[in-house]
N, CA, C and O atoms as a CHARMM CRD file, in Angstrom:
* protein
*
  320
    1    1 UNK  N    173.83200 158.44300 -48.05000 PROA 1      0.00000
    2    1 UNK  CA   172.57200 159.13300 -48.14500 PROA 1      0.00000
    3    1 UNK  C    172.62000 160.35700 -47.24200 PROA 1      0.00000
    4    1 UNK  O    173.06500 160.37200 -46.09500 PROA 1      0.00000
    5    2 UNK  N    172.05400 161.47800 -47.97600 PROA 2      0.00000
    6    2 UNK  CA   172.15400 162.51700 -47.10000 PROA 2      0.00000
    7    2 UNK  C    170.13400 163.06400 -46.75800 PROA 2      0.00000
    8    2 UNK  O    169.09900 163.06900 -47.42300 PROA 2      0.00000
    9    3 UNK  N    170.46100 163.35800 -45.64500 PROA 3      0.00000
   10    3 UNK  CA   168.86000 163.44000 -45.36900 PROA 3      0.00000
   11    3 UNK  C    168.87100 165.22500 -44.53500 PROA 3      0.00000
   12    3 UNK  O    169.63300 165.56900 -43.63100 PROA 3      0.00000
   13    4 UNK  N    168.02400 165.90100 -45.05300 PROA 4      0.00000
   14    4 UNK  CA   167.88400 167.47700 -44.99400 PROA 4      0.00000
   15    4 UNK  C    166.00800 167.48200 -44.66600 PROA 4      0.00000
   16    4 UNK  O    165.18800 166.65800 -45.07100 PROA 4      0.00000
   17    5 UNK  N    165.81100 168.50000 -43.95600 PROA 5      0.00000
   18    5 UNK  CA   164.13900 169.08500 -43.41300 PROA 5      0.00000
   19    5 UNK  C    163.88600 169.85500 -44.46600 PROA 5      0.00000
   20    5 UNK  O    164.67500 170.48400 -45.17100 PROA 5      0.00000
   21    6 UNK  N    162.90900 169.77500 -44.51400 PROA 6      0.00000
   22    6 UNK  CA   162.03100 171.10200 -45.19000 PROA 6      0.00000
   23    6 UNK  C    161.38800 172.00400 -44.26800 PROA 6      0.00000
   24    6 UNK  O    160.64400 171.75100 -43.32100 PROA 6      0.00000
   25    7 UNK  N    161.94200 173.44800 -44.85700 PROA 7      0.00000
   26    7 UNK  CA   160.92000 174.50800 -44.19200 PROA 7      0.00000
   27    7 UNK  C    159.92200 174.94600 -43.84200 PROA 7      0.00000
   28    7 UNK  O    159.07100 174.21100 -44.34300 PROA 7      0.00000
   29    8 UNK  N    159.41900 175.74100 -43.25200 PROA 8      0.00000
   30    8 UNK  CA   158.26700 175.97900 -43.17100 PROA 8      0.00000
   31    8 UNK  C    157.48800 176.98200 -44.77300 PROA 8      0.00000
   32    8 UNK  O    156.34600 177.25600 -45.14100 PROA 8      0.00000
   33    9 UNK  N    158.74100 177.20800 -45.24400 PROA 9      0.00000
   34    9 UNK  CA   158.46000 177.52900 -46.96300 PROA 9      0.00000
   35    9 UNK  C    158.51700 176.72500 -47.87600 PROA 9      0.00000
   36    9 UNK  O    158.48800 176.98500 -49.07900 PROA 9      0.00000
   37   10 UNK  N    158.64000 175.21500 -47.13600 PROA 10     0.00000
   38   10 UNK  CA   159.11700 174.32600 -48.36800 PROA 10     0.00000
   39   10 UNK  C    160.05900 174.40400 -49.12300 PROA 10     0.00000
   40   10 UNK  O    160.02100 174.00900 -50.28900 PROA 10     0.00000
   41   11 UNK  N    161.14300 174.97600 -48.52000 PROA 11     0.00000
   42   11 UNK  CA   162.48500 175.05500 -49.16600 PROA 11     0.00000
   43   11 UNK  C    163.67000 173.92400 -48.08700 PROA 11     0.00000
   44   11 UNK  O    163.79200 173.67800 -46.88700 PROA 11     0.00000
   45   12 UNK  N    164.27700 173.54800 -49.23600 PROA 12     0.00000
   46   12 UNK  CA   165.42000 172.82900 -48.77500 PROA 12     0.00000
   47   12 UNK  C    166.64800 173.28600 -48.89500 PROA 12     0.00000
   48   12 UNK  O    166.71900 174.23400 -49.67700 PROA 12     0.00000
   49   13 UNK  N    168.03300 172.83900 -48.22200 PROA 13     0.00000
   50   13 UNK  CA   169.33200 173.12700 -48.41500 PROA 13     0.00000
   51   13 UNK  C    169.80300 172.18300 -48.78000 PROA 13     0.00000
   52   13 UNK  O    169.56700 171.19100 -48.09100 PROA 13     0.00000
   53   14 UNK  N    170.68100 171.99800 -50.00800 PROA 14     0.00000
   54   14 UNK  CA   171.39100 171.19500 -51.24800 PROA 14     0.00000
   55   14 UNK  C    172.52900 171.39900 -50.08300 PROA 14     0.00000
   56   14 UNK  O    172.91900 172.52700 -49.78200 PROA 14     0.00000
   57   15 UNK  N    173.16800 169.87800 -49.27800 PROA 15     0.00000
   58   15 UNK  CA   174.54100 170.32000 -48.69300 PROA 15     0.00000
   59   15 UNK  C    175.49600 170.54700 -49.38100 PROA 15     0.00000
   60   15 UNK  O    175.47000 170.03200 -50.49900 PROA 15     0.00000
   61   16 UNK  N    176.84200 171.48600 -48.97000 PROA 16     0.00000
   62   16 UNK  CA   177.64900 171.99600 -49.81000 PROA 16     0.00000
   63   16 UNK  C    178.51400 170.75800 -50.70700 PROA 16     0.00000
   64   16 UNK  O    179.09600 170.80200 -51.79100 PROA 16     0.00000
   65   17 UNK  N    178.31400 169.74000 -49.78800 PROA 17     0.00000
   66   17 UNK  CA   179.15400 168.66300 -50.57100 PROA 17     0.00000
   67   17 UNK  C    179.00800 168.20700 -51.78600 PROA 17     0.00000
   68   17 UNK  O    179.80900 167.90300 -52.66900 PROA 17     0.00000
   69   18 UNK  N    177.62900 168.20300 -51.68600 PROA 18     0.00000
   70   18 UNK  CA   176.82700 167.48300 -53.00700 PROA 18     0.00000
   71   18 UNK  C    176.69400 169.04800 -53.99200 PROA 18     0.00000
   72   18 UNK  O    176.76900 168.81800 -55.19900 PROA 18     0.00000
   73   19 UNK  N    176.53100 170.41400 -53.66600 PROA 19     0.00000
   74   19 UNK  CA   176.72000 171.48000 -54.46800 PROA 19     0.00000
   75   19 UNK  C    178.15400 171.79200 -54.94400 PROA 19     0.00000
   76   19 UNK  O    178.16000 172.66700 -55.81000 PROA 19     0.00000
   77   20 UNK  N    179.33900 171.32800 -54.62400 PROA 20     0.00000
   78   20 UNK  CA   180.57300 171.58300 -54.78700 PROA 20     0.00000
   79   20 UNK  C    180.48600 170.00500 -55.90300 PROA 20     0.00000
   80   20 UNK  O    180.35500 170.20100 -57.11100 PROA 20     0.00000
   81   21 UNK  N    180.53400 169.18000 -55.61000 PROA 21     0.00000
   82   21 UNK  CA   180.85700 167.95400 -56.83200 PROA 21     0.00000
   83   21 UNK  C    179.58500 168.41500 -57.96500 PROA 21     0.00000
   84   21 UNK  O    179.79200 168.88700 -59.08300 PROA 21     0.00000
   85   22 UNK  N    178.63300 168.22100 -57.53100 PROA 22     0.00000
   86   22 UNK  CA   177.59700 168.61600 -58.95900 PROA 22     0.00000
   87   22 UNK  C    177.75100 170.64300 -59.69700 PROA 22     0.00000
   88   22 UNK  O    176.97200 171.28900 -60.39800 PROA 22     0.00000
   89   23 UNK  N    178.84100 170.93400 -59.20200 PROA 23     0.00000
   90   23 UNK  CA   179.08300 172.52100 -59.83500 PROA 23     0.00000
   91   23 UNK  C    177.54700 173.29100 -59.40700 PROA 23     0.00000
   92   23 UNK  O    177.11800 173.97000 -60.34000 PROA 23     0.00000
   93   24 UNK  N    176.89400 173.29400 -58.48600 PROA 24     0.00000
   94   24 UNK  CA   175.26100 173.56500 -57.96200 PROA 24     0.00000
   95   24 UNK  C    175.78300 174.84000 -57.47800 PROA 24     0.00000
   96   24 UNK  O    176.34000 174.66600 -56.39400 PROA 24     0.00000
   97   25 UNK  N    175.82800 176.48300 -58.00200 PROA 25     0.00000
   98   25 UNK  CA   176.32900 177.40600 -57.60500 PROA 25     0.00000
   99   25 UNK  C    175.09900 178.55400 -57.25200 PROA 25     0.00000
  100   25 UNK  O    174.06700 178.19300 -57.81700 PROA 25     0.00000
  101   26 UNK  N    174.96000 179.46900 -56.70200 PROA 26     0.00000
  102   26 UNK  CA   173.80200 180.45600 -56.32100 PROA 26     0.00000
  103   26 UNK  C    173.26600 181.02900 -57.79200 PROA 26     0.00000
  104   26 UNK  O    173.98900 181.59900 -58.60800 PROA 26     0.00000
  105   27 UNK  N    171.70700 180.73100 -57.97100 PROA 27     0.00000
  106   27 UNK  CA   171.13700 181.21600 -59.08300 PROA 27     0.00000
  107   27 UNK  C    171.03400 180.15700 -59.89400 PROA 27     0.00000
  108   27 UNK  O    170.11600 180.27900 -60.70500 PROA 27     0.00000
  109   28 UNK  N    171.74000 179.00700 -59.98100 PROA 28     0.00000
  110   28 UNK  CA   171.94900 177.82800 -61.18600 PROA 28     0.00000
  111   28 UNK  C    170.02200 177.52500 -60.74500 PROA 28     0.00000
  112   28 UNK  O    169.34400 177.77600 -59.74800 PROA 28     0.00000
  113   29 UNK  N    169.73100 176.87900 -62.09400 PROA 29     0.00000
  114   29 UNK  CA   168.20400 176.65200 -61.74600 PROA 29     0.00000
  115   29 UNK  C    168.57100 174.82600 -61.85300 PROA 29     0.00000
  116   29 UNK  O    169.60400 174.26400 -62.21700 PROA 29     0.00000
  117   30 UNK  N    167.29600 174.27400 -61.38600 PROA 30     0.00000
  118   30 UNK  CA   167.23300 172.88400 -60.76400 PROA 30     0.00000
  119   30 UNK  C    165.88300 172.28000 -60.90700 PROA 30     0.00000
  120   30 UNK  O    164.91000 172.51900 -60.19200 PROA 30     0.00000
  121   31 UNK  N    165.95300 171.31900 -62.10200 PROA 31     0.00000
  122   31 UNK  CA   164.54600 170.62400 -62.54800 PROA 31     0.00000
  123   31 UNK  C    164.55600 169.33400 -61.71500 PROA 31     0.00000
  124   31 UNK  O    165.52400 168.60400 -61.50300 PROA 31     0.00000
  125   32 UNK  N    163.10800 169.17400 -61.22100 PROA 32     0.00000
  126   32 UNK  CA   162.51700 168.54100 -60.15100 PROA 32     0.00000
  127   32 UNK  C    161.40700 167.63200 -60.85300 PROA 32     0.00000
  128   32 UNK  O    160.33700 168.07900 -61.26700 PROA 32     0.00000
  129   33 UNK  N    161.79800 166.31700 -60.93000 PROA 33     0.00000
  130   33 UNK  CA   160.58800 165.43000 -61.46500 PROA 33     0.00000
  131   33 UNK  C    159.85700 164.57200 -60.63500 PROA 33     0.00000
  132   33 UNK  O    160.45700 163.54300 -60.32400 PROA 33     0.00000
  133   34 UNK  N    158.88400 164.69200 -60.25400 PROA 34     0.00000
  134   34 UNK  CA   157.87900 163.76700 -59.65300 PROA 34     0.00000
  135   34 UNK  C    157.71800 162.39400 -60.36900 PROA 34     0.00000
  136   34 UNK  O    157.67300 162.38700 -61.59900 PROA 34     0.00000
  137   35 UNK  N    157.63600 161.33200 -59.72800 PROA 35     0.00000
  138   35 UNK  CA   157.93200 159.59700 -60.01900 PROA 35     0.00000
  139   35 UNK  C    156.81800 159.34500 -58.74500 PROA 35     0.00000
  140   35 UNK  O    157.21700 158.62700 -57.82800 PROA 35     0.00000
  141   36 UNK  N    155.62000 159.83400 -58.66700 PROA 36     0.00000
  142   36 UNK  CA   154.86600 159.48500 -57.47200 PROA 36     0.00000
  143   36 UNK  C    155.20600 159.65900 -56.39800 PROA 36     0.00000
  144   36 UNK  O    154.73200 160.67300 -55.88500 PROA 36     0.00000
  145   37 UNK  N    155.91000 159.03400 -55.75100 PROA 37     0.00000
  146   37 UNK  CA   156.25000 158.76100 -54.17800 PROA 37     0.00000
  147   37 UNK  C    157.87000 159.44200 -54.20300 PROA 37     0.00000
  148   37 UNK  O    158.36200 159.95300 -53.19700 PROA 37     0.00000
  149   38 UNK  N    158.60200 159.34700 -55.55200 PROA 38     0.00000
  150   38 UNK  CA   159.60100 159.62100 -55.78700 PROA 38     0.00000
  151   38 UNK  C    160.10600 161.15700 -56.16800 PROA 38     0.00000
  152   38 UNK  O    159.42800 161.82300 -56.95100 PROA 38     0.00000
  153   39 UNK  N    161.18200 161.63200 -55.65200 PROA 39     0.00000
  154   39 UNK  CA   161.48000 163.17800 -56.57500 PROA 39     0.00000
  155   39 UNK  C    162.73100 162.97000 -57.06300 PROA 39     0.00000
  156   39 UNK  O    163.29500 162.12700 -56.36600 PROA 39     0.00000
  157   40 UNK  N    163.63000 163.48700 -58.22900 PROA 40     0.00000
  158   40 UNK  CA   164.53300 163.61800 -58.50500 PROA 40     0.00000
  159   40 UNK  C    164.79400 165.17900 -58.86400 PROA 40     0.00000
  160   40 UNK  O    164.14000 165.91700 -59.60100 PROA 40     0.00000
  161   41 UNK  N    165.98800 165.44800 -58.08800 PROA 41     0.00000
  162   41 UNK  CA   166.61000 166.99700 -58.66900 PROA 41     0.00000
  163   41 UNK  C    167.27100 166.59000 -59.41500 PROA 41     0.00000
  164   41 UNK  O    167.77000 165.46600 -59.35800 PROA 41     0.00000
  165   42 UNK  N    167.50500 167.72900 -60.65000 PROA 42     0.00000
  166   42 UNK  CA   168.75400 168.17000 -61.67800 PROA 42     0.00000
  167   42 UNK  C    169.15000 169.02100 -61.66800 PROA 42     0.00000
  168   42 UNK  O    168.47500 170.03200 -61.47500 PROA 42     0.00000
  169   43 UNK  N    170.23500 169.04400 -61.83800 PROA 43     0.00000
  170   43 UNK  CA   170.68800 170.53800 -61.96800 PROA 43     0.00000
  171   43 UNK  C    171.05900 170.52800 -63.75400 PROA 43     0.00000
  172   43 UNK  O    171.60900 169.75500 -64.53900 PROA 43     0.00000
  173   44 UNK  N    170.35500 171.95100 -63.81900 PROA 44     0.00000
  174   44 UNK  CA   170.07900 172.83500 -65.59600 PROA 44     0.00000
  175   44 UNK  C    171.42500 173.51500 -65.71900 PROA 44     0.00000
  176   44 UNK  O    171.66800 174.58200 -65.15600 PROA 44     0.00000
  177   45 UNK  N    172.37200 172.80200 -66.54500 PROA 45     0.00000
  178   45 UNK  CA   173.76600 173.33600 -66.61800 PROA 45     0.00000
  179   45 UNK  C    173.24600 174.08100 -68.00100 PROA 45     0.00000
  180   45 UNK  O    172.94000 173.31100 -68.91100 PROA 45     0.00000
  181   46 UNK  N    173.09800 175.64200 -68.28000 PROA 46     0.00000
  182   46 UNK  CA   172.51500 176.04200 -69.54800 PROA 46     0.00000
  183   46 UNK  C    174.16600 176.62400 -70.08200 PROA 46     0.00000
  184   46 UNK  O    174.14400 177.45200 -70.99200 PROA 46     0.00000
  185   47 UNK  N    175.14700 176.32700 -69.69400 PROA 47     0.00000
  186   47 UNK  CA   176.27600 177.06700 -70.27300 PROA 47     0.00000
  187   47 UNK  C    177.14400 176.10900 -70.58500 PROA 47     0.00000
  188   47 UNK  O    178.34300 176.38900 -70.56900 PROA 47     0.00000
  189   48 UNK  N    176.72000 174.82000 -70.92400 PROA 48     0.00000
  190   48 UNK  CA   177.42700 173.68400 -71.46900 PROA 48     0.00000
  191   48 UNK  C    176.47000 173.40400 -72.40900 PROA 48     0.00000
  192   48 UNK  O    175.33200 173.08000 -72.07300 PROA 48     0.00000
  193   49 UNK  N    176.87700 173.51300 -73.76200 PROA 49     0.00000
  194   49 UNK  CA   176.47600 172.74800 -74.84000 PROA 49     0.00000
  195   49 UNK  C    176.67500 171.45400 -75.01200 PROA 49     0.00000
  196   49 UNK  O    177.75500 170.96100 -75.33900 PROA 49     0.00000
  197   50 UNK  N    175.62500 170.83300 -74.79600 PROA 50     0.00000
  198   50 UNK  CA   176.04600 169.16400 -74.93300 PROA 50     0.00000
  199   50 UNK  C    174.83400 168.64600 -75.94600 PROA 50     0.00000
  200   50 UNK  O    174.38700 167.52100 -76.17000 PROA 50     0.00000
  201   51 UNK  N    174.53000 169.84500 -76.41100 PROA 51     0.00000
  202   51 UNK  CA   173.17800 168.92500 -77.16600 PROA 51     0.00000
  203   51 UNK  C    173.93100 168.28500 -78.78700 PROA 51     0.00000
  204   51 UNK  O    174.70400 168.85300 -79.55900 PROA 51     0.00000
  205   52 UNK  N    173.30500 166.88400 -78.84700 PROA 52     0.00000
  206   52 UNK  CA   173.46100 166.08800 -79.94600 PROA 52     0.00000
  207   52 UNK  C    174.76000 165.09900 -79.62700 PROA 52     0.00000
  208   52 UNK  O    175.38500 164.25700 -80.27200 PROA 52     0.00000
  209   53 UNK  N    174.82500 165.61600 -78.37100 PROA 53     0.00000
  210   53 UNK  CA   176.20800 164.54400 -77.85900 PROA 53     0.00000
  211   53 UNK  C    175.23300 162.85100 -77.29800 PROA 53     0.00000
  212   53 UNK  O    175.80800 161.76300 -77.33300 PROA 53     0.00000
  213   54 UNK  N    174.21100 162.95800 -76.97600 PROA 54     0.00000
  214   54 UNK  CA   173.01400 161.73900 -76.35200 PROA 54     0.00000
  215   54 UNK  C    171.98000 161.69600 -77.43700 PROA 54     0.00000
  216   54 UNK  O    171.15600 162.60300 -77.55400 PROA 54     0.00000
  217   55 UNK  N    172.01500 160.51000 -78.33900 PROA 55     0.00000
  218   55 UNK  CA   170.95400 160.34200 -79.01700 PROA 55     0.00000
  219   55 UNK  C    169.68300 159.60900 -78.35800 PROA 55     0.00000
  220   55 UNK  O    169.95500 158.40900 -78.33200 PROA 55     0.00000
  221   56 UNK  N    168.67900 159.79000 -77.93200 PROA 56     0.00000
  222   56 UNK  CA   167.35000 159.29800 -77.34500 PROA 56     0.00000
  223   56 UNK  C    166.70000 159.19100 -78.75900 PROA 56     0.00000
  224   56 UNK  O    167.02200 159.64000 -79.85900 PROA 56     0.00000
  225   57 UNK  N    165.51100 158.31300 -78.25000 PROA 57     0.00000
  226   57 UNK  CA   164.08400 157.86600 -78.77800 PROA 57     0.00000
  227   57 UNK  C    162.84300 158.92900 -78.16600 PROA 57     0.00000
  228   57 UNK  O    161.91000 159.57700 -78.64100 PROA 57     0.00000
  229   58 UNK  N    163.30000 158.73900 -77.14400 PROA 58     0.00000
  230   58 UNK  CA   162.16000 159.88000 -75.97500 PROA 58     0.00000
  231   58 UNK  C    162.73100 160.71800 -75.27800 PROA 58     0.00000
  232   58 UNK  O    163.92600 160.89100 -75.51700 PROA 58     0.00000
  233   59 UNK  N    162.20300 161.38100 -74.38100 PROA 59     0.00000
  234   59 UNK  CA   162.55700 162.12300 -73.52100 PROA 59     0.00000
  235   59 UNK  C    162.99400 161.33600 -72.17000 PROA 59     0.00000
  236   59 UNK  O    162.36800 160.40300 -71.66700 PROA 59     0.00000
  237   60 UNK  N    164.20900 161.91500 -71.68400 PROA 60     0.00000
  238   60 UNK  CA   164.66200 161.14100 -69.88100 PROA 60     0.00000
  239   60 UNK  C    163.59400 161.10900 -69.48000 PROA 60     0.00000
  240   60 UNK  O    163.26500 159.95600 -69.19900 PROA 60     0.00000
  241   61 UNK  N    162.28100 162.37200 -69.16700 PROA 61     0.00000
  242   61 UNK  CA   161.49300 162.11900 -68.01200 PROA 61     0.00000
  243   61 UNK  C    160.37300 161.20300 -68.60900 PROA 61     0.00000
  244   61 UNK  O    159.69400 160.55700 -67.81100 PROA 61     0.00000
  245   62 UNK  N    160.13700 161.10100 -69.89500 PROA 62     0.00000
  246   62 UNK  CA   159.39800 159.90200 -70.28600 PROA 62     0.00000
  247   62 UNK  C    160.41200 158.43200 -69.95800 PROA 62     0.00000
  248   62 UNK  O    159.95100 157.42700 -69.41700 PROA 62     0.00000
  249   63 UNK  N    161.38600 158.52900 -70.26400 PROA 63     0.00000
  250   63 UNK  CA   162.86900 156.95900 -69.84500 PROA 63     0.00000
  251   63 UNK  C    162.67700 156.50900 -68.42500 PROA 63     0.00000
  252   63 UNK  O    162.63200 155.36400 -67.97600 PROA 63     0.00000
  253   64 UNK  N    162.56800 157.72700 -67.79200 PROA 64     0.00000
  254   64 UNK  CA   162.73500 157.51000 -66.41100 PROA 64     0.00000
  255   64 UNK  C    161.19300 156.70000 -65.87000 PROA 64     0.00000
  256   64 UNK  O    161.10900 155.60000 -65.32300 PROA 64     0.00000
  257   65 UNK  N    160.17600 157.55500 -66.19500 PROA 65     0.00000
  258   65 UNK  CA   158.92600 157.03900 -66.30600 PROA 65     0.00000
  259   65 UNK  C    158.81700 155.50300 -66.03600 PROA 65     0.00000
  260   65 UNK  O    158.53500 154.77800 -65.08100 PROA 65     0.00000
  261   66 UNK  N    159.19000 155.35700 -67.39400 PROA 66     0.00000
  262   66 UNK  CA   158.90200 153.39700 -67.91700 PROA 66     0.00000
  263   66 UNK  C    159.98800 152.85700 -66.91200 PROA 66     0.00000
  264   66 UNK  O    159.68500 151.89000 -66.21300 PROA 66     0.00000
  265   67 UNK  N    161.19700 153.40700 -66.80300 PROA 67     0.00000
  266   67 UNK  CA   161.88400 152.37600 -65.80200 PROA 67     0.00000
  267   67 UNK  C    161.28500 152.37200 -64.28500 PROA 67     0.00000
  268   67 UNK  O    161.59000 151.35600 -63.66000 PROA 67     0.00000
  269   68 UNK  N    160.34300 153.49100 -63.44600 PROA 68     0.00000
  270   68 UNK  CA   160.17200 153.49800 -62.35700 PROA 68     0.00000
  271   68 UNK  C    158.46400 152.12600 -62.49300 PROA 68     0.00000
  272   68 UNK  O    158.12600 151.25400 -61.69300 PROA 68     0.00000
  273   69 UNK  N    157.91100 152.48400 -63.63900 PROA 69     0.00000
  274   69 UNK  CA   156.66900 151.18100 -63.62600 PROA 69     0.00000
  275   69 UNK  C    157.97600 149.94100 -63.91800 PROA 69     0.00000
  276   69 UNK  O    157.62000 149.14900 -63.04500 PROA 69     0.00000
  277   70 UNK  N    158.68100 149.56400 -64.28100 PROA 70     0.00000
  278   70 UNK  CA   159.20200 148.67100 -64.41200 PROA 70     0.00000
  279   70 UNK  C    159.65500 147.64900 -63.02600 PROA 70     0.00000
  280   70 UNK  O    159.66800 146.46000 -62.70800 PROA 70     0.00000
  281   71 UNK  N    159.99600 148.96400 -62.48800 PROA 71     0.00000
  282   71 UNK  CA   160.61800 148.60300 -61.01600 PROA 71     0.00000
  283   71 UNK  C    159.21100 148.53500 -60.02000 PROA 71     0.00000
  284   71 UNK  O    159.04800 148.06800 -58.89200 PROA 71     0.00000
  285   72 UNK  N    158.76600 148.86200 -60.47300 PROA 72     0.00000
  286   72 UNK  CA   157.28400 148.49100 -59.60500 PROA 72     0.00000
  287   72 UNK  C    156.93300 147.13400 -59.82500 PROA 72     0.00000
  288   72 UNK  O    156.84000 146.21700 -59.00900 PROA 72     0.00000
  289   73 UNK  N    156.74000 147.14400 -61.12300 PROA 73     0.00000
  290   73 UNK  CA   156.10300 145.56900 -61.67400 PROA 73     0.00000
  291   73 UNK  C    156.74400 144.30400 -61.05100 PROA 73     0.00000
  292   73 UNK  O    156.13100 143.29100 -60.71200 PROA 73     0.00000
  293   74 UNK  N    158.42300 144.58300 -60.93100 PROA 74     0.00000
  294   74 UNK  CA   159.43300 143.88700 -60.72100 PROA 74     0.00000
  295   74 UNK  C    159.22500 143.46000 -58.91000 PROA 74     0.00000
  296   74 UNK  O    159.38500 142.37300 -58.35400 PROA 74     0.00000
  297   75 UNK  N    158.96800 144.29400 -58.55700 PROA 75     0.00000
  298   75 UNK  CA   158.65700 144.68800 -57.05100 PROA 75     0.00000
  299   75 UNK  C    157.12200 143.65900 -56.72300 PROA 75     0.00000
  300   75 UNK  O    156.80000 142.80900 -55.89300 PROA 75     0.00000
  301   76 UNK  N    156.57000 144.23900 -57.74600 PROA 76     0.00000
  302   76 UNK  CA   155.09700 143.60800 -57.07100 PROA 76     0.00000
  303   76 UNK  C    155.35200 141.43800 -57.27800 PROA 76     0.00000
  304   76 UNK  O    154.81400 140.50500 -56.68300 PROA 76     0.00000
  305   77 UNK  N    156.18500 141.47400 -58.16000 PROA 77     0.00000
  306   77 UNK  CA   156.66300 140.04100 -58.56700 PROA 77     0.00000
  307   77 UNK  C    157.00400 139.54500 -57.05200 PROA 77     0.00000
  308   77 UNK  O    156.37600 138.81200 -56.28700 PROA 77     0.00000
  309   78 UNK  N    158.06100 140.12900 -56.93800 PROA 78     0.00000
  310   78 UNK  CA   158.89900 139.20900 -55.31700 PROA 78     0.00000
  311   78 UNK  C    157.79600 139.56600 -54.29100 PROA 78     0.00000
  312   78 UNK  O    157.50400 138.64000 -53.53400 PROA 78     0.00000
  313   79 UNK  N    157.18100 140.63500 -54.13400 PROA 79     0.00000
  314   79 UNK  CA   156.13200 140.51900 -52.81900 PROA 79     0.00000
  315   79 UNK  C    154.89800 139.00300 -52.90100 PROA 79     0.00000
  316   79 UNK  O    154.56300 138.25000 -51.98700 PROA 79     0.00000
  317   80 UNK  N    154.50600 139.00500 -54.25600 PROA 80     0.00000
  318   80 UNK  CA   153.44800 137.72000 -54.66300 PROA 80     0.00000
  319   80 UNK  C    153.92200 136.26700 -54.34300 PROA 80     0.00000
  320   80 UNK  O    153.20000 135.30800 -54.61500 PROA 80     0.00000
């Protein structure tokens, strides 16, 4: 786990380690999903065509959605 501050602009630094394995280069843009309490970055690779290579039903950030209530539900089980 890597743990980084936020600014007084609310900006963070992606360490180089994790920007060198995920190809995270100056200018690449980076989608940010809120899960409540939770954030996930992506990084928007727009110069790789991969579309129709992943067939879905829904959308990831709807997938992701149902699995984070899932893990709640699952959660609230073992605390009871």
């Amino acid at each position: 786990m890597v743990t980084v501050k936020v600014s007084s602009k609310g900006q963070i630094v992606i360490p180089k380690v994790i920007r060198e394995k995920l190809g995270i280069r100056e200018g690449d843009e980076l989608e940010i999903l809120d899960f409540g309490n939770e954030i996930v970055i992506v990084p928007i690779k727009r110069n790789i065509n991969l579309k129709g290579i992943l067939k879905l039903e829904k959308p990831v950030k709807e997938i992701m959605e149902e699995v984070r209530k899932e893990e709640e539900l699952e959660a609230k089980k073992w605390r009871e």
